[in-house]
C-alpha positions in Angstrom: 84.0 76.6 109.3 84.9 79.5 106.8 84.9 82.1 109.0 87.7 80.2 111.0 89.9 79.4 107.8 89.5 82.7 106.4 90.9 83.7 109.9 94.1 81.2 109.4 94.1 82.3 105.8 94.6 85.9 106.0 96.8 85.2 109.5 99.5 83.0 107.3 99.4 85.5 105.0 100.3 88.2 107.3 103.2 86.7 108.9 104.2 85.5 105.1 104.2 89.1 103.9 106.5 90.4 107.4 109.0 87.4 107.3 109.8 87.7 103.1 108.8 91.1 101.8 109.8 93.0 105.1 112.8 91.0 107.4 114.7 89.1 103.8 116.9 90.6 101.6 115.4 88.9 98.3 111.7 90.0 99.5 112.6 93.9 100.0 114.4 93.7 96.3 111.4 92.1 94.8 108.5 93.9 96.6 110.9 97.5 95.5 111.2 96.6 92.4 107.5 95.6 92.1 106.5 99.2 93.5 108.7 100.7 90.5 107.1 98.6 87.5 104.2 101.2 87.4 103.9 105.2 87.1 101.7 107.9 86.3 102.3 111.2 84.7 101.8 114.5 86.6 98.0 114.7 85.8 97.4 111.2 87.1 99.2 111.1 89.7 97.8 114.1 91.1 94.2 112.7 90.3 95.4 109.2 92.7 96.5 111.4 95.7 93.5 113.0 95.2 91.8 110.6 95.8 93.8 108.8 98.2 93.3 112.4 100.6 89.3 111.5 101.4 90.7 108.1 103.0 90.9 109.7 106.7 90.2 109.3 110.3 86.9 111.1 109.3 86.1 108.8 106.8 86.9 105.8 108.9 84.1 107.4 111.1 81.6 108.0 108.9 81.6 104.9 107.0 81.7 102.8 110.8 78.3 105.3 111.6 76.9 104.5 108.5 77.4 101.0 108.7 75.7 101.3 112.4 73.3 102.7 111.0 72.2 99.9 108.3 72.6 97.5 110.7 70.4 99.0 113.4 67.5 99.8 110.5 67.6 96.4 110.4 67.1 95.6 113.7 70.8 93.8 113.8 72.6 95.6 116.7 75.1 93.0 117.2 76.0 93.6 113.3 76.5 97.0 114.1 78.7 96.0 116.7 80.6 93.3 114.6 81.1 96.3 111.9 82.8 99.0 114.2 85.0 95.8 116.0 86.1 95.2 112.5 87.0 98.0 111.6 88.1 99.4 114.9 90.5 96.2 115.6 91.8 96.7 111.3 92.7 100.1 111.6 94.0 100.0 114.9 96.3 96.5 114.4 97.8 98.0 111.4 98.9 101.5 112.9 100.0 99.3 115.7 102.0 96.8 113.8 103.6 99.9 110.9 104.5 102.3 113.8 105.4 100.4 117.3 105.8 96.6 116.3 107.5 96.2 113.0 111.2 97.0 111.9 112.9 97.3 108.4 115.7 95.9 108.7 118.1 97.9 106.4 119.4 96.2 103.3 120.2 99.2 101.6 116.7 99.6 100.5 115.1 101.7 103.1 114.8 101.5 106.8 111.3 103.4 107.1 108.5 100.4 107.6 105.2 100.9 105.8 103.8 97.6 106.1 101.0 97.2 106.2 99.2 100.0 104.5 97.1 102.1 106.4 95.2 103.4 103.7 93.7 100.1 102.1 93.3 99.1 105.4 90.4 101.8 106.0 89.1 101.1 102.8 89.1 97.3 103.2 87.8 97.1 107.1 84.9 99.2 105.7 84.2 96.9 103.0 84.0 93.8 105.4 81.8 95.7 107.8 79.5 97.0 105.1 79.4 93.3 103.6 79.0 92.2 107.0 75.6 94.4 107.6 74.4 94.5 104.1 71.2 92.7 103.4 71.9 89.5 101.5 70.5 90.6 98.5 72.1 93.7 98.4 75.9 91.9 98.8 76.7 91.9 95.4 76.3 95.4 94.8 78.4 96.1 97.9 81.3 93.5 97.0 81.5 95.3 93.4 81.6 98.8 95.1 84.0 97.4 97.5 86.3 95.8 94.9 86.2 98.6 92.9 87.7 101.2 96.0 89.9 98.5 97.8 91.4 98.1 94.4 92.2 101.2 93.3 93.5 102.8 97.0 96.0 99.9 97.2 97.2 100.3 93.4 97.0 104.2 94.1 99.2 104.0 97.1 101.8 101.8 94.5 101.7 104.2 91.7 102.0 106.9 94.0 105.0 105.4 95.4 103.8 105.4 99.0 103.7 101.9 99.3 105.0 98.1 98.2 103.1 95.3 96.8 102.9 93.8 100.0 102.1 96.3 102.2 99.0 96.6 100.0 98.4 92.8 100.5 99.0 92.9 104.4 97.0 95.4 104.7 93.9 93.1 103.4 95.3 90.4 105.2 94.5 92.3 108.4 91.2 93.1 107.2 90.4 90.0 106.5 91.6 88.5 110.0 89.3 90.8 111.7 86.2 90.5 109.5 87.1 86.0 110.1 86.9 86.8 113.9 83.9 89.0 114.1 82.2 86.3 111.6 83.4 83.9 114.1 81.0 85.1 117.0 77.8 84.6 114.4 76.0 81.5 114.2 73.7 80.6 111.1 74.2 80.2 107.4 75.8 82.2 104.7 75.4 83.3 101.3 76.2 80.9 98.9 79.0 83.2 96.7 78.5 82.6 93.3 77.1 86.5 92.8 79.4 88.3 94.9 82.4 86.6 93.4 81.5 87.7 90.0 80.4 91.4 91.1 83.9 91.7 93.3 85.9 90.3 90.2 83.8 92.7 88.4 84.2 95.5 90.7 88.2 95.2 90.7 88.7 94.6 87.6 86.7 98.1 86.6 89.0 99.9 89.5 92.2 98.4 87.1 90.6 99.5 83.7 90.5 102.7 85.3 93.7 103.4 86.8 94.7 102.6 82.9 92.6 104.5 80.9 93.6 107.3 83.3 97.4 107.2 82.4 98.9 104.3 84.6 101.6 102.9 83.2 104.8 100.0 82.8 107.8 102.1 83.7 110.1 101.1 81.6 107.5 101.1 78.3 106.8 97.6 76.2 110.0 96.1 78.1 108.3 96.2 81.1 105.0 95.8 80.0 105.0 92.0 81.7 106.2 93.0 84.8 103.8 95.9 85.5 100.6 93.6 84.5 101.7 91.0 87.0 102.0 93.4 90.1 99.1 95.2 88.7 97.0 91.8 88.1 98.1 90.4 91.6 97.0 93.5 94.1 93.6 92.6 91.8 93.5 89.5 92.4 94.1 89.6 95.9 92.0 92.1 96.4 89.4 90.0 94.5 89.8 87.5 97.0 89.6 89.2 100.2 86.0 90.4 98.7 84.6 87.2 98.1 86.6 85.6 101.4 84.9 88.4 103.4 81.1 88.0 101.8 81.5 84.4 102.2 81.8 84.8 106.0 79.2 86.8 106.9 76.2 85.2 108.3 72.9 85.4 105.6 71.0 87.4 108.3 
């Protein structure tokens, strides 16, 4: 059942994220020094936080009305119920986890726990409720529009140097969980996801071009030119993933 492995999927990732990047010494080095291979100028930077400011409590509530509200015109209440569980549960396991159930160990690197990231976890809950209420033919559109923002908030909150690589990619992990288990309690068929995997590859890989042509850049010039494309390349790829994971999930209603 997809739903079900999508679940286990983004739940081993989790737990993979917390026991290397988080409680091990080699995982904090690498996921620091992966949070340092990219910066932005004044102008750019200030242009991310900008950005990164309309992802609030208010906008968490909007977007879960909003998605209510497609649902219901459709005459799906229980997908407007799915939509708020998801990102109700989301939001609420990750504060949870970052604030009362996660430590950082202190390896010289930092004792102040920000995995998982709070702020790609509003974006991402809202992109698997609105994938979970969106009309079928309509999912492709959303999965690009949803690449495109999960994308860029999680590299924002990297070049802003609020958060690591992995909190980025727990944060989506979560996401995903919750979207698996709402998708879990719906019967029926899917959507095949040929389009929605090329409109979220799309869709991310526009949020990347972006963040570049605005001034995002390797650190340490050429030398580190590698590095910075890898971390870059994987919170897009990931992100990629958790698109097309979450459309392929919900039910073709």
């Amino acid at each position: 059942m997809p739903a079900f492995a999508a679940a286990i999927a983004a739940a081993v990732t989790l737990v993979v994220m917390i026991r290397v990047a988080l409680q091990s010494v080699q995982g904090q080095q690498w996921d620091d020094e992966a949070m340092r291979t990219v910066v932005a100028g004044r102008d750019t930077k200030l242009t991310l936080l900008s950005g990164l400011g309309y992802v609030s409590i208010g906008a968490i509530v909007m977007v879960a009305i909003g998605c209510g509200c497609v649902a219901l015109l459709r005459g799906k209440v229980r997908l407007a119920i799915g939509a708020a569980i998801i990102i109700g549960g989301a939001d609420i396991t990750t504060q949870v986890l970052k604030h009362s159930f996660l430590d950082r160990p202190n390896f010289g690197l930092g004792v102040l726990n920000s995995l998982p990231s709070g702020h790609t976890t509003v974006v991402a809950s809202a992109v698997g409720a609105a994938l979970l209420v969106a009309p079928g033919g309509i999912r492709p559109l959303v999965a690009a529009a949803g690449g495109f923002a999960a994308t860029l908030t999680g590299a924002s909150t990297i070049v802003a140097g609020w958060h690591r690589p992995a909190d980025v990619v727990a944060a989506l992990a979560v996401s995903l969980l919750w979207t698996g288990f709402v998708a879990l309690c719906f019967h029926g068929p899917r959507h095949p996801v040929t389009g929605t995997f090329v409109s979220a590859i799309l869709g991310c890989g526009a949020a990347l071009a972006f963040l570049v042509a605005i001034g995002v850049r390797p650190a340490y010039g050429w030398v580190g030119f590698t590095q910075a494309s890898l971390v870059l390349g994987a919170v897009t790829a990931v992100t990629a993933l958790f698109v097309v994971a979450a459309a392929a999930v919900s039910p073709a209603e």
